[in-house]
C-alpha positions as YAML, in Angstrom:
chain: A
units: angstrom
residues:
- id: 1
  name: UNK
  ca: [49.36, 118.08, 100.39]
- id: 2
  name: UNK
  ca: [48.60, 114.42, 100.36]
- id: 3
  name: UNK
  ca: [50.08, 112.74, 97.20]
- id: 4
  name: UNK
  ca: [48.50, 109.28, 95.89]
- id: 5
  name: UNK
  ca: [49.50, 106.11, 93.68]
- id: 6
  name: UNK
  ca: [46.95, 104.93, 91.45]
- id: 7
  name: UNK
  ca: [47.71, 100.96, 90.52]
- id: 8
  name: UNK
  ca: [46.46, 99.34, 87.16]
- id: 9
  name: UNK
  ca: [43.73, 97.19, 89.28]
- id: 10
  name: UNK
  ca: [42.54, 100.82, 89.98]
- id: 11
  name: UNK
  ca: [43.49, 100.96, 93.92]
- id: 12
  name: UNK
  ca: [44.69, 103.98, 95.23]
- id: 13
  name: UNK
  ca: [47.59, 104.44, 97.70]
- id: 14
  name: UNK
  ca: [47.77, 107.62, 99.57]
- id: 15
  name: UNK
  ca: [50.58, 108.66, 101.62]
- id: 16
  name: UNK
  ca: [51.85, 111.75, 102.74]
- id: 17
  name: UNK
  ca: [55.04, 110.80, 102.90]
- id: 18
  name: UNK
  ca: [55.09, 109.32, 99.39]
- id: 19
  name: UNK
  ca: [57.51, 111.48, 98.04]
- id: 20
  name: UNK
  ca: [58.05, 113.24, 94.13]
- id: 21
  name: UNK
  ca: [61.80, 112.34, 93.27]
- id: 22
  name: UNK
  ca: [62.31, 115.59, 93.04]
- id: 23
  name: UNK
  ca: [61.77, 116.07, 97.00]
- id: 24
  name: UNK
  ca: [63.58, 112.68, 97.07]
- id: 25
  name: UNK
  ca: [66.41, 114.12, 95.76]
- id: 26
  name: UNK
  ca: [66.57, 117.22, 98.08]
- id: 27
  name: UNK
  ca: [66.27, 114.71, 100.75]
- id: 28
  name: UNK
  ca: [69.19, 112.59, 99.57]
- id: 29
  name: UNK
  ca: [71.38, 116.24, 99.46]
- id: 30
  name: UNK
  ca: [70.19, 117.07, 103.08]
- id: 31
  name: UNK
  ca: [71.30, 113.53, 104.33]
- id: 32
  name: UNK
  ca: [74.77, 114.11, 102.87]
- id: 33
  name: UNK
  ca: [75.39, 117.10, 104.99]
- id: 34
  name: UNK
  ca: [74.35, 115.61, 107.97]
- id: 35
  name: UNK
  ca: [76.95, 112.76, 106.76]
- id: 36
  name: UNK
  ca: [79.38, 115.43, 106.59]
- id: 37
  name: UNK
  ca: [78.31, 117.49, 109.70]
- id: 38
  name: UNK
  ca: [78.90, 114.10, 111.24]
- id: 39
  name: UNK
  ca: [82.25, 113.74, 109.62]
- id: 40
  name: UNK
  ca: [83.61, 116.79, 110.51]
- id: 41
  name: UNK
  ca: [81.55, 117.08, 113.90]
- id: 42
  name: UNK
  ca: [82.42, 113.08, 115.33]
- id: 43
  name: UNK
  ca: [84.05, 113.82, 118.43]
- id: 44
  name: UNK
  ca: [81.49, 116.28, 119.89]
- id: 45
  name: UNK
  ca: [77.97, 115.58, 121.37]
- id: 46
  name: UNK
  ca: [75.33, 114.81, 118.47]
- id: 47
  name: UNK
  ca: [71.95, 114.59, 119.13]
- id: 48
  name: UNK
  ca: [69.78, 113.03, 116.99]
- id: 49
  name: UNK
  ca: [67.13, 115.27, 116.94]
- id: 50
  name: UNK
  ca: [69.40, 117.96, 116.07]
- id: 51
  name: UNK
  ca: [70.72, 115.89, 112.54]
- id: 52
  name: UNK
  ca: [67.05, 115.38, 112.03]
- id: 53
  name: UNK
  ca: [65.86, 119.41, 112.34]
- id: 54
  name: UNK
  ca: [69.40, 120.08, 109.68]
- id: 55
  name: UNK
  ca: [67.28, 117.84, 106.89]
- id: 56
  name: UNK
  ca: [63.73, 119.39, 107.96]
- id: 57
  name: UNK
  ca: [62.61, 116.12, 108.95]
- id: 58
  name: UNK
  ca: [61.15, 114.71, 112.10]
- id: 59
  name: UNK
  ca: [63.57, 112.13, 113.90]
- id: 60
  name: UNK
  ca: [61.79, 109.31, 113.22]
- id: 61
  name: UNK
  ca: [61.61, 109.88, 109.19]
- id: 62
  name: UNK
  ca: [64.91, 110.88, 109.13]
- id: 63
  name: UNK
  ca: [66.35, 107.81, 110.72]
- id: 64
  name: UNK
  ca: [64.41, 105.67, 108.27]
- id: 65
  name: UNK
  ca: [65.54, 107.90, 105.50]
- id: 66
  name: UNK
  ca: [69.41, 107.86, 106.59]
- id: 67
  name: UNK
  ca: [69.05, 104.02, 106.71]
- id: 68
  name: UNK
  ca: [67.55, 103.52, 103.48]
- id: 69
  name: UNK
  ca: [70.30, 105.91, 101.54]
- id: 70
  name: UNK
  ca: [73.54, 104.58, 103.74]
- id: 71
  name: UNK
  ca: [72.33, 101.22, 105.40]
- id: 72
  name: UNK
  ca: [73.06, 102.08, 109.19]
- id: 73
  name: UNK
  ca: [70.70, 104.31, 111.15]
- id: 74
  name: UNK
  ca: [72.08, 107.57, 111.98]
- id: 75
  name: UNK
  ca: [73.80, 106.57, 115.54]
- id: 76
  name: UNK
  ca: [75.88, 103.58, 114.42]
- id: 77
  name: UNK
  ca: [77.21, 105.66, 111.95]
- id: 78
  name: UNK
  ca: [78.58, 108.02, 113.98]
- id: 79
  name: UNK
  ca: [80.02, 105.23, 116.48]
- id: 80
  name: UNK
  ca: [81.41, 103.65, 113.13]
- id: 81
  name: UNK
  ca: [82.96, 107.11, 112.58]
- id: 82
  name: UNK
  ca: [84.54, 107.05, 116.06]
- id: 83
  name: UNK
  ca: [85.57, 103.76, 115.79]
- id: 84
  name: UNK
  ca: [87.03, 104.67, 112.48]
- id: 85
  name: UNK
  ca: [89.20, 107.17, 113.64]
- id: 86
  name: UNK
  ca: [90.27, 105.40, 116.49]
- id: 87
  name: UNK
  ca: [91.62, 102.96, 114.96]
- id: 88
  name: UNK
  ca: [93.61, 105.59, 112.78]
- id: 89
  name: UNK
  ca: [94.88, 107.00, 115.53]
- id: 90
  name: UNK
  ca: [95.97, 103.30, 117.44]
- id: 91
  name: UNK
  ca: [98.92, 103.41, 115.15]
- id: 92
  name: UNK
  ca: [100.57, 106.93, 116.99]
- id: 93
  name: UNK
  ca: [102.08, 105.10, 119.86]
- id: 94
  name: UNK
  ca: [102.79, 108.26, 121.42]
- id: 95
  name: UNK
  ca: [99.02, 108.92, 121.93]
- id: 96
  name: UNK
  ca: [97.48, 106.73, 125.28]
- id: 97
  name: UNK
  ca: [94.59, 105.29, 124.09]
- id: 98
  name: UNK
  ca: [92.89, 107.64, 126.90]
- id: 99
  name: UNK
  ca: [93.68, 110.08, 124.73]
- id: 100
  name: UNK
  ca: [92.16, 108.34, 121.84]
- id: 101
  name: UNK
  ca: [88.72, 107.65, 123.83]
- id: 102
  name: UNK
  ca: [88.58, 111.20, 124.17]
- id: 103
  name: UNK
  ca: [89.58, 112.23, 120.74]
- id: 104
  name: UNK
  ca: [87.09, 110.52, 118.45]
- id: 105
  name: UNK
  ca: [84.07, 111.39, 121.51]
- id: 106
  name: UNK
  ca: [84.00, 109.24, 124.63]
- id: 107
  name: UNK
  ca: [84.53, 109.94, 127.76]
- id: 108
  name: UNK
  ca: [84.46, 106.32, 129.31]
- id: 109
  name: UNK
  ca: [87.07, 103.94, 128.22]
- id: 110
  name: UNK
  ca: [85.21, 100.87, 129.05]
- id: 111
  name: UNK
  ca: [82.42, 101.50, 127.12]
- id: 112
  name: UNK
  ca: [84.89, 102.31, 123.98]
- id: 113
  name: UNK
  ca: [86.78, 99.03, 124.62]
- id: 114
  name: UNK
  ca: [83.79, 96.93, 124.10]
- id: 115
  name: UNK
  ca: [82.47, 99.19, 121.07]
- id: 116
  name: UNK
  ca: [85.93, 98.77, 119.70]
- id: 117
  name: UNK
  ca: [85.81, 95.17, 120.66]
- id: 118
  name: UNK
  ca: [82.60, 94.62, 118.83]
- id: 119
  name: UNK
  ca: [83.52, 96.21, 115.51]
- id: 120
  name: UNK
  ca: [87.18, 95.06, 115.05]
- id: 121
  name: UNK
  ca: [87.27, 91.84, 117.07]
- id: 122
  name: UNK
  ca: [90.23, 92.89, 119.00]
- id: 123
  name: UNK
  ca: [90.21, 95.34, 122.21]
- id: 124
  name: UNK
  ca: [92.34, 98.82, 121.03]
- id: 125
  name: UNK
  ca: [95.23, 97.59, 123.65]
- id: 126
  name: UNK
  ca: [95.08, 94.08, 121.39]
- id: 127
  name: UNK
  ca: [94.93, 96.06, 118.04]
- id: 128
  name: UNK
  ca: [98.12, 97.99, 119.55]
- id: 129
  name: UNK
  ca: [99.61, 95.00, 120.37]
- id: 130
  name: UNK
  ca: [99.32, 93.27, 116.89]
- id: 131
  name: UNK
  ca: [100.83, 96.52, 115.35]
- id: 132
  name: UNK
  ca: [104.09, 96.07, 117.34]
- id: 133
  name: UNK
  ca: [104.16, 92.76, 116.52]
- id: 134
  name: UNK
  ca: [103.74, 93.07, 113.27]
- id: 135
  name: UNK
  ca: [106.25, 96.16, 113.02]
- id: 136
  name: UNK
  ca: [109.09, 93.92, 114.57]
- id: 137
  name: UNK
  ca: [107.84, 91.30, 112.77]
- id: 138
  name: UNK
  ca: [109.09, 93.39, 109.43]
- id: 139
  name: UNK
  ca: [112.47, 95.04, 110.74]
- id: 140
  name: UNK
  ca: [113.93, 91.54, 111.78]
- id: 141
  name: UNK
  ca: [116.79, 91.55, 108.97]
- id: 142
  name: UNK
  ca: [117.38, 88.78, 106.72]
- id: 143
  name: UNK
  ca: [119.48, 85.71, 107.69]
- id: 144
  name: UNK
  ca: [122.86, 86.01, 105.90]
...
């Protein structure tokens, strides 16, 4: 069914995509459970095509719908999710942070270095580092 928009100057906008808010709404509540499919799903293989058939949607309206309701297309927010978690788990020192790659979803550490680079400004071995520096930093005990 194509849906139009009648302006005062009496042009007419038709768009099959221009949605009731109604159907906006049910859109909004699909994109939340792919938020939380991602949420609980992060570490395994996503493809985007497969978030986009969970909201009905074909990939390229859903990525501009997921972008308008959470500001990042669908893809860096699952790397932010990662990246996220990653960053939780930096402060386990008995965890290598091989381990970590693996855990939040990649399989190449490089390519997670730079990510995690890029987002935090400090490499995960860095971010480690800064930890232990700042835990010894706080159990030096008071001069007497």
């Amino acid at each position: 069914m194509v849906q139009y928009l009648m302006f005062e100057d009496g042009r007419i906008l038709t768009d099959p995509l221009f949605h009731k808010p109604k159907e906006q709404n049910r859109i909004i509540n699909r994109l939340s459970s792919v938020v939380e499919f991602i949420d609980n799903h992060f570490a395994e293989d996503i493809a985007l095509k497969d978030l986009a058939l969970q909201c009905y949607l074909c990939p390229a309206y859903f990525i501009r719908e997921f972008k308008k309701e959470y500001n990042v297309s669908p893809y860096r927010y699952l790397i932010n999710r990662r990246l996220d978690e990653a960053k939780e788990l930096l402060y386990d020192k008995k965890i290598t942070i091989k381990e970590i790659c693996n855990k939040v979803g990649y399989e190449d550490i490089c390519s997670f270095s730079k990510l995690f680079k890029r987002r935090f400004g400090l490499s995960p071995e860095s971010f480690r580092k800064t930890l232990d520096q700042k835990e010894n930093a706080c159990s030096i005990p008071p001069f007497s």
